[in-house]
C-alpha positions in Angstrom: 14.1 12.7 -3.9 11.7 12.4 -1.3 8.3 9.7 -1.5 5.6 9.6 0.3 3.5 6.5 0.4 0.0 6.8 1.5 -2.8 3.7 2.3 -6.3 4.3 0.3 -9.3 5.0 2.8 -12.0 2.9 4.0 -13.8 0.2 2.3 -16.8 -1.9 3.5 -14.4 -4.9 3.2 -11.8 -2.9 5.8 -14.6 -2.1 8.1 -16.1 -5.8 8.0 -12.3 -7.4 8.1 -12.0 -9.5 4.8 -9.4 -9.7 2.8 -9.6 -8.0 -0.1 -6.8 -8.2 -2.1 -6.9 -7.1 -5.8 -10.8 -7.6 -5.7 -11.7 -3.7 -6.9 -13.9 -2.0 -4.1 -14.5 1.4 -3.9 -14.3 3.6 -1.0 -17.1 3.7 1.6 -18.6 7.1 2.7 -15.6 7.1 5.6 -13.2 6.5 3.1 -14.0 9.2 1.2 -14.4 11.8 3.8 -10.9 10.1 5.0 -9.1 10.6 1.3 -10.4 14.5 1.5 -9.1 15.0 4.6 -5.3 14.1 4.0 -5.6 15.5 0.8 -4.8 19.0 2.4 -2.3 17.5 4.7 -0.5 16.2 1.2 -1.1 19.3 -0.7 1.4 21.3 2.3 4.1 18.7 0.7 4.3 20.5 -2.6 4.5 17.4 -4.6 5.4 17.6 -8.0 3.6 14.1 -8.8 1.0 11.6 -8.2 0.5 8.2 -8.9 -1.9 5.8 -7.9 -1.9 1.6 -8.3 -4.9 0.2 -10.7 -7.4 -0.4 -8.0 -10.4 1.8 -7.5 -10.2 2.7 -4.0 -6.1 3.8 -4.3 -7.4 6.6 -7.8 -10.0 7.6 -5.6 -8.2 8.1 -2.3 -5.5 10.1 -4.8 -8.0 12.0 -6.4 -9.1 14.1 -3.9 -5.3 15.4 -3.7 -5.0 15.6 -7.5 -8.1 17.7 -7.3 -6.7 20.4 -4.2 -3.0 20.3 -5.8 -3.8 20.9 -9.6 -1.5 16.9 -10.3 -2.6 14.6 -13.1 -2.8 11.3 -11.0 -0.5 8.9 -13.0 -1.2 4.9 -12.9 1.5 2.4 -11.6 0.9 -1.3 -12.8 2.9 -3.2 -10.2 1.9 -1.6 -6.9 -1.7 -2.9 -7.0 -2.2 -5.3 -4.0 -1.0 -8.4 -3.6 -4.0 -11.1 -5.0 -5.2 -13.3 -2.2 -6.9 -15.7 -4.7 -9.6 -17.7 -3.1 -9.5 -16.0 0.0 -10.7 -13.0 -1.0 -14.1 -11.5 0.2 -13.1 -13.7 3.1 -13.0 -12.6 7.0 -9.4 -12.3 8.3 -9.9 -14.5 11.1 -11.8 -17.6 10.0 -9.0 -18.1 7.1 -7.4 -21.2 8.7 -10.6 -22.7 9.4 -12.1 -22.2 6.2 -9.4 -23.4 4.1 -9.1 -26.7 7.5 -5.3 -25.5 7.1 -3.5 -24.0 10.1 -0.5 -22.9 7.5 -3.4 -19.9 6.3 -3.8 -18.7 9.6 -3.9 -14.8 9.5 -0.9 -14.2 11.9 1.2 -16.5 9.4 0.4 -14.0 6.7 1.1 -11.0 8.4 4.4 -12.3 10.1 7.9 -11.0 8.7 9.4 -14.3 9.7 11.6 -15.2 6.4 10.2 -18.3 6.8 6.6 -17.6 5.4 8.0 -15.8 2.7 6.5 -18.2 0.0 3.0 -18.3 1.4 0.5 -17.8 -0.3 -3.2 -18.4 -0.6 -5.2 -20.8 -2.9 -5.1 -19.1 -6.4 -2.8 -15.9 -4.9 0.4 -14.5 -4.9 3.6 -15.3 -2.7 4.5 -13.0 -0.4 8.1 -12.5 -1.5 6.7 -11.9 -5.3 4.6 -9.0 -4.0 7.5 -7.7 -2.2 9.9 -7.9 -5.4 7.5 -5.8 -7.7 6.6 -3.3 -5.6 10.4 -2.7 -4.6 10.9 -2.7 -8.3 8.2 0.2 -9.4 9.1 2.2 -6.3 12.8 2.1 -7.3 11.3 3.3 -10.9 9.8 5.6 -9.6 12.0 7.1 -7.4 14.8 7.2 -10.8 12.1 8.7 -13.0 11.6 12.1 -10.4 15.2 13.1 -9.1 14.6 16.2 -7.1 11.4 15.8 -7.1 8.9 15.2 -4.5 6.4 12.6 -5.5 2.8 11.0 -3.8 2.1 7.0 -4.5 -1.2 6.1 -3.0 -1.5 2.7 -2.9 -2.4 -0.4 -0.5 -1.1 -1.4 3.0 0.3 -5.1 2.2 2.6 -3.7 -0.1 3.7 -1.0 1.7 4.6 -3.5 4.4 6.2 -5.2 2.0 8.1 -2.2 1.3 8.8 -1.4 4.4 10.7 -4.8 4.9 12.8 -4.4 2.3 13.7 -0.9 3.0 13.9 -1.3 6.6 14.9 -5.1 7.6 12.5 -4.7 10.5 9.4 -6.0 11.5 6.5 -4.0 10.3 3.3 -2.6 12.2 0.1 -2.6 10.8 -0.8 0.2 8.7 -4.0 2.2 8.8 -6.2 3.5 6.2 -4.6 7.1 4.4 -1.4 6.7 6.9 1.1 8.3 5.2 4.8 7.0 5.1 7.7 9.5 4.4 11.4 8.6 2.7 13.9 9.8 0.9 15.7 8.3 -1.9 19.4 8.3 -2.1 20.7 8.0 -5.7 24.2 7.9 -5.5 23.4 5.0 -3.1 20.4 3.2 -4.8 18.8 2.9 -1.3 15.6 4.3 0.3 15.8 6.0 3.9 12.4 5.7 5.9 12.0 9.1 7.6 8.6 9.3 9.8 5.2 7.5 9.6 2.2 10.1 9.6 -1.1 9.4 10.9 -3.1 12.2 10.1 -6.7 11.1 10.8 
């Protein structure tokens, strides 16, 4: 079974640098030129199906492949982003300050020391939590299309989050409609990273 995993496009909120979380922003113009552009890098994948997360910008970043491949785009309830409560709409680096506590500081969040595995933000969801459901649908996923070659669009903390778990290794930011190949071993239960793909 091989996955691909593929970041939604632009948003104003990822050109201005606030978090964004589960607040549901649509894509910007770039982010929609972005999402029709990959589309016919994903469509030379011959994927049998698409899903997307719940959030506006992932249906309409997997939309413009469901629309060059002929693939109903199929919702997946627990691969939305991770909620960053209170601190979304916020800008990335001015967290700490604006909550006056050096704990939110930006670098803490995106860190893959174990050790900030509970954090989370006022009103938002722990890191490790996030992690847990998203391996969990993935893993769903992957059972439900043996053989088959499948398209998630979805958000870039997860995928990190993903990546972790898969991977055991620090993780590098991701950029908007990268697209992340595995393969999913089923007589192992285990998913193989194979190549990151930056196609813009």
């Amino acid at each position: 079974m091989i996955l691909y995993l593929i970041r939604h496009g632009e948003t104003d909120w990822n050109l201005h640098k606030k978090f964004q979380g589960i607040t549901d922003n649509p894509l910007n113009e770039t982010g929609i030129k972005q999402a029709k552009k990959i589309s016919a890098v994903i469509k030379k994948f011959d994927v049998d199906k698409i899903y997307a997360s719940t959030l506006k910008r992932a249906q309409q970043t997997a939309e413009e492949t469901s629309k060059v491949t002929g693939l109903d785009v199929h919702i997946a309830l627990d691969i939305q982003e991770v909620s960053l409560g209170e601190a979304e709409g916020l800008p990335t680096k001015e967290l700490a300050e604006i909550f006056k506590n050096p704990h939110f500081n930006i670098n803490n969040w995106k860190s893959n020391d174990p050790v900030f595995d509970q954090m989370s933000y006022p009103g938002g969801e722990q890191k490790i939590d996030c992690r847990g459901r998203v391996y969990k649908s993935l893993s769903t996923i992957a059972k439900k299309n043996i053989g088959n070659t499948v398209a998630v669009f979805f958000h870039s903390f997860c995928m990190r989050q993903f990546l972790i778990s898969v991977t055991k290794q620090p993780v590098e930011s991701i950029k908007n409609c990268e697209i992340i190949k595995f393969i999913y071993q089923p007589e192992y239960d285990q998913f193989k990273i194979i190549k990151r793909i930056n196609p813009l």
